[in-house]
N, C-alpha and C positions, 0 to 999 in steps of 0.2 A: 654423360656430357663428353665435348670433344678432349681428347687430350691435348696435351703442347703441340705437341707435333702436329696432329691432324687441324687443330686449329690455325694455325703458321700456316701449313698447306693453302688452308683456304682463305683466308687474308693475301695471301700473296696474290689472289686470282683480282682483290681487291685493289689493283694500280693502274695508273694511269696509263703505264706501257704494254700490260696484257694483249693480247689480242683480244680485238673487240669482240669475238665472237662470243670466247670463254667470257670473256667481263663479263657481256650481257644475260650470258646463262646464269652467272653467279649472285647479280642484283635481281634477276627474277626468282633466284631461290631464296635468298633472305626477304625479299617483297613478301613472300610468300609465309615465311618463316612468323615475322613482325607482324604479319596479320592472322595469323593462327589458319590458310585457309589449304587446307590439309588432301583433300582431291585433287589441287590443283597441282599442289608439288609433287606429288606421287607422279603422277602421269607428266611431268615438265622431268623429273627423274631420270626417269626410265628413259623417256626420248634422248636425252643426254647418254646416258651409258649404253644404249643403244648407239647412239652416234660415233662417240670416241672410245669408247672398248677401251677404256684402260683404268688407272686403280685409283682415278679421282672420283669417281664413280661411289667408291665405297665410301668415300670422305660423306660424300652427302648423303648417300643413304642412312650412316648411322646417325648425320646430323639430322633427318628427317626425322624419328622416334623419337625426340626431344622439346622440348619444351623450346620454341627459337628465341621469345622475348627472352628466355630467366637468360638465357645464353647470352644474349647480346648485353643484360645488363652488368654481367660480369668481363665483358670485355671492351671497354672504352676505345681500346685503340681499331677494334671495326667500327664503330661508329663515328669516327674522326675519319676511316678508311673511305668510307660513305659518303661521308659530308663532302668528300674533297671530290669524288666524282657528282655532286652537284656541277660541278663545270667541265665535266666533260662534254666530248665532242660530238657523241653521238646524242642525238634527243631523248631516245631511247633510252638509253643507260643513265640519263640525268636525270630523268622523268621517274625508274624505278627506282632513284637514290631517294627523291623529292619525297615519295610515297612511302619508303622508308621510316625514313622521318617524321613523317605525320604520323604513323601508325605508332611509333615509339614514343613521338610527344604526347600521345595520349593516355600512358601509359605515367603516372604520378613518377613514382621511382624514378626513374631514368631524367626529370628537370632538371638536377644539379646535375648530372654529368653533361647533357646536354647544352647547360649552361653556363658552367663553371668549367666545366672539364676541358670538354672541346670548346668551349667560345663559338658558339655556331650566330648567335646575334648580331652580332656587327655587319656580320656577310651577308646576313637575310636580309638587314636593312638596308644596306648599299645595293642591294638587287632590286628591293623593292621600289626603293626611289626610280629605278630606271624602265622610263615612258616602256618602251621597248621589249623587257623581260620577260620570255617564253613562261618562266612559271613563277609569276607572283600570284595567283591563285594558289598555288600550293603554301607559298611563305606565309601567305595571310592565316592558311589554315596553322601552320606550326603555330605562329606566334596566338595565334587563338586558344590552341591546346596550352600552350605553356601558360594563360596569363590564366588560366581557370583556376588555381589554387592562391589564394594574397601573397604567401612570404615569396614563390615564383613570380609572382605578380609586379611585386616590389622590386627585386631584384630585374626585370624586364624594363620596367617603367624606368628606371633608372636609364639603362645604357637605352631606352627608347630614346628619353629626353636631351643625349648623347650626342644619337646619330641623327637623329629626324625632327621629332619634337612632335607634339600633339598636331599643330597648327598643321602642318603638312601633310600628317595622315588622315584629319579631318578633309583638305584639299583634294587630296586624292580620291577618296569616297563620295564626296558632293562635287567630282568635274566628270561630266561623262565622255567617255573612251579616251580616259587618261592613258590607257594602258590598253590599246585594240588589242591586245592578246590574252587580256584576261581580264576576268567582271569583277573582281576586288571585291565582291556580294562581304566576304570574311571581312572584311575589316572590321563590319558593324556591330559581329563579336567580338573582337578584338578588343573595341574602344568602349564595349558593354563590360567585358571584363577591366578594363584598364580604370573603369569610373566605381571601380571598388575603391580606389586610391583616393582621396580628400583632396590631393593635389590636381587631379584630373577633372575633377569635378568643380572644382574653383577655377580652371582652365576655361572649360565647356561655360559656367557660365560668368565669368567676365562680361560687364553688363558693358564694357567700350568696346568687346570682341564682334557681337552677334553671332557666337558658333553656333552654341545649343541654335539658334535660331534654324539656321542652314540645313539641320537635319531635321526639324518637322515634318518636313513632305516625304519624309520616307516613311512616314507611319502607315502611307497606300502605296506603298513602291510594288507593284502588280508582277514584276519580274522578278520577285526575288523572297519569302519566306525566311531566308536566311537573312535577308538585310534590313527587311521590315523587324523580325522579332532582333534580330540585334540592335537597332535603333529603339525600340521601345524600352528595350532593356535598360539604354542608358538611359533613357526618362527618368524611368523610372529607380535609376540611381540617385538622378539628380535631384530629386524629390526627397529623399531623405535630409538632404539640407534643407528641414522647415524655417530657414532665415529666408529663404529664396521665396517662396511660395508665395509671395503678393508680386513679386517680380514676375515670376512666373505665368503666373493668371491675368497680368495687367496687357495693355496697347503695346509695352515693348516687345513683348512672347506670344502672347496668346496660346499659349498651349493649350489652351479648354479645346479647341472644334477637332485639333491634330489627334486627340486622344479619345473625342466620343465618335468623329465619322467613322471608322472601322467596326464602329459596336450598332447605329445605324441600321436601320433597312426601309424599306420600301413604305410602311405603313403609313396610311393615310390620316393626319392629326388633324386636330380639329383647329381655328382659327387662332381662340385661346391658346394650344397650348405651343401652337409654331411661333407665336408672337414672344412666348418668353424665352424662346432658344437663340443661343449665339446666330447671326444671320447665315451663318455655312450650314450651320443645321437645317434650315429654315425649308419645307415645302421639296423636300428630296424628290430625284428622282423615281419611277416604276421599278424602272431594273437599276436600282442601289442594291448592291451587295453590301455584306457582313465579311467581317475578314474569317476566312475559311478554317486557318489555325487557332485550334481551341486554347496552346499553348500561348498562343499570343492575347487572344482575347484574354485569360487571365492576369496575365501582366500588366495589357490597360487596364483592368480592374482595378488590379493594387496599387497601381502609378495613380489612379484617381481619389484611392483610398488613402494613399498619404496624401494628398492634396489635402483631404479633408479633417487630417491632424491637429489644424491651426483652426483657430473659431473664423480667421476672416477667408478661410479656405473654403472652411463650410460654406460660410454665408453667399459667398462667391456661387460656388456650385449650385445652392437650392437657389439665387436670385436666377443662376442663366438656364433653369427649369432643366436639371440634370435626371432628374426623376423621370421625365416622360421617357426620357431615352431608354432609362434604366428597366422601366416600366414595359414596353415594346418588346426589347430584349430579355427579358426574362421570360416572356410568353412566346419567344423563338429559341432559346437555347435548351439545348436537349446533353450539353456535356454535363454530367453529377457534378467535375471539380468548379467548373467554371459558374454553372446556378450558387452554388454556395458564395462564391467570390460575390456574386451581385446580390442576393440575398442579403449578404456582411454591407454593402456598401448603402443598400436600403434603407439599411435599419439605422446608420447614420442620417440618411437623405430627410429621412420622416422622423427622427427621434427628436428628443427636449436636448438642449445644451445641456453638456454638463457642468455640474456645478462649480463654485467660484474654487479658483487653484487649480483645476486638472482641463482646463481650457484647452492647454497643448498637450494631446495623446502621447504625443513623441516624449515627455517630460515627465511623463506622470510614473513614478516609484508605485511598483506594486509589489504589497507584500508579501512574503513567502509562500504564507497558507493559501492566500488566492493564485499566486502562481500555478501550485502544485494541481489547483481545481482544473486552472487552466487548461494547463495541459494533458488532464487525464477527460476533460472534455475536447481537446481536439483528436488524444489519439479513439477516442471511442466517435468523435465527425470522420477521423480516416478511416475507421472500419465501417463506416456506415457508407461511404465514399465507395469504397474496396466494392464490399457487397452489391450496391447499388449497377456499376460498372461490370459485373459480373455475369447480371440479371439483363442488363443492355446486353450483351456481349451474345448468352445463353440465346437472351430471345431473336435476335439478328442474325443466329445461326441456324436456331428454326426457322426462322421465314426462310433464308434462304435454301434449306433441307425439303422446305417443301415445295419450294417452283423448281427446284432440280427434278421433283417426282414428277 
């Protein structure tokens, strides 16, 4: 690791009155460092002590043999160093701070510094607000990385509700080219992570708001994977409040067609069974598509699967002929994790109620010894899962093995 001195050396490269040139060597070597990508910096090196022949040269070489994240988590005062050239003048230099940063928020450790230490929230929300801001793309990604763990989560959602408030960031996400210099795609993680919070979720759905309503359409937002599954995600938050779930399903929401058109396709039903489908369902198009992320198609799953927690959720879903959907889609999906999610949702779809008292899944006390069964039957479904995936994998690597011959 750097000593005092060689570290001071290199921080000092870290200010606003450096010359821009050195700055910007300096932020592409920690760029570099924080993202572990290690051919790069070699050769960004060399080109430097090739250039200026002199003994700062050695600072970074010994700093390259080293571990850059463990470094930078021991030293706060670079990454405050960092933060502040976020406003710098060059794009360049602000743009490898930004990246910084992302690379570090992803990194668990480093949240309280980043949060507590340096206070970098306030700043990323005042930027954020602003129409105009070259890299609110990047802030969405920080504050995305930071809200991924709850006690960071909490402590965010706090100074969120601060500086912005839900209602705004919501705004922001559902107004298009709020911000022509960047697609804010992150927020949809962001406010997926944010609706861990109970508080955010009684936000989202205030039933005099119409928020949660506003992000429906993004369950096919065709631009964007990241905004789509961030959006689904908060559905499917907000489903774990089984008090919602008749709100949810009713004329105010209609969540039902938002969460099964993605799962959808082409196939041709027969009169009966398009007549029992929500009318969005109803007589699809040739070229309907399936939503292509198998990552998200699971999450509808399970956002459908809490649905059906409550008995009037169930009866909701088998009334609006949830099965045929179900039914279609099982005989087109080919991911192992994603067939078992709808296989589990089946066997609710086609099962008997269960009996009087355990009505609401979400409620039902299970005890120990069936626990324990539990879960030694799901981690032997994850090894069958694993296996399954493997055998996909194998045989998709022979076919291709053999049109290469």
């Amino acid at each position: 690791m750097l000593n005092d001195s060689e570290a001071a050396e290199l921080l000092s490269f870290l200010t606003p009155a450096t010359r821009p040139d050195i700055k910007g060597h300096t932020t592409s070597y920690v760029l570099g460092l924080s993202g572990n990508r290690w051919a790069m910096m070699m050769m960004m090196m060399m080109m430097m002590m090739k250039k200026h022949n002199n003994h700062s040269g050695v600072v970074f070489l010994f700093f390259f043999y080293r571990d850059g994240c463990r470094f930078l988590r021991t030293k706060p005062d670079f990454i405050a160093a960092l933060f502040a050239l976020t406003s710098d003048p060059s794009v360049a230099i602000a743009k490898d701070c930004y990246h910084i940063l992302i690379n570090l928020s992803a990194d668990e450790t480093l949240h309280q510094v980043l949060l507590t230490d340096i206070g970098v929230v306030p700043s990323l929300l005042k930027n954020l607000k602003d129409p105009q801001y070259l890299f609110s793309d990047q802030i969405c990604t920080i504050l995305s990385n930071l809200t991924r763990h709850e006690k960071t989560c909490k402590t965010l959602f706090k100074l969120l509700q601060e500086e912005v408030g839900l209602a705004q960031l919501v705004d922001m996400l559902c107004t298009e080219g709020y911000n022509p210099h960047a697609k804010l795609h992150y927020l949809a993680p962001l406010l997926s992570n944010l609706t861990q919070m109970p508080d955010a979720r009684r936000f989202l759905m205030d039933r005099d708001g119409c928020v949660v309503q506003r992000l429906l359409p993004f369950t096919q937002f065709q631009a964007s994977a990241v905004r789509r599954g961030g959006v689904v995600g908060v559905l499917r938050n907000c489903c774990f409040d089984y008090a919602n779930h008749e709100w949810l399903l009713s004329n105010q929401v209609d969540i039902l067609p938002f969460l099964l058109l993605p799962l959808a396709g082409p196939e041709e039903l027969s009169e009966e069974d398009n007549e029992g489908l929500p009318v969005d369902l109803q007589y699809l198009p040739e070229d309907k598509t399936r939503e292509e992320d198998p990552d998200i198609r699971k999450m509808l799953l399970e956002t459908l699967m809490l649905l059906m927690a409550t008995k009037d959720g169930r009866r909701t879903l088998k009334d609006k002929n949830v099965y045929v959907i179900m039914r279609e889609f099982h005989r087109w999906e080919k991911d192992p994790r994603v067939t078992t999610a709808c296989e589990k949702l089946v066997e609710v779809l086609i099962g008997d109620e269960p009996q009087e008292g355990m009505e609401n899944l979400l409620e039902v006390n299970i005890p120990e010894d069936v626990q324990e069964k539990l879960k030694e039957a799901d981690a032997k479904e994850q090894q069958e899962l694993e296996a399954e995936e493997e055998r996909i994998q194998k045989q998709e690597e022979e076919q291709t093995d053999a049109r290469q011959e």
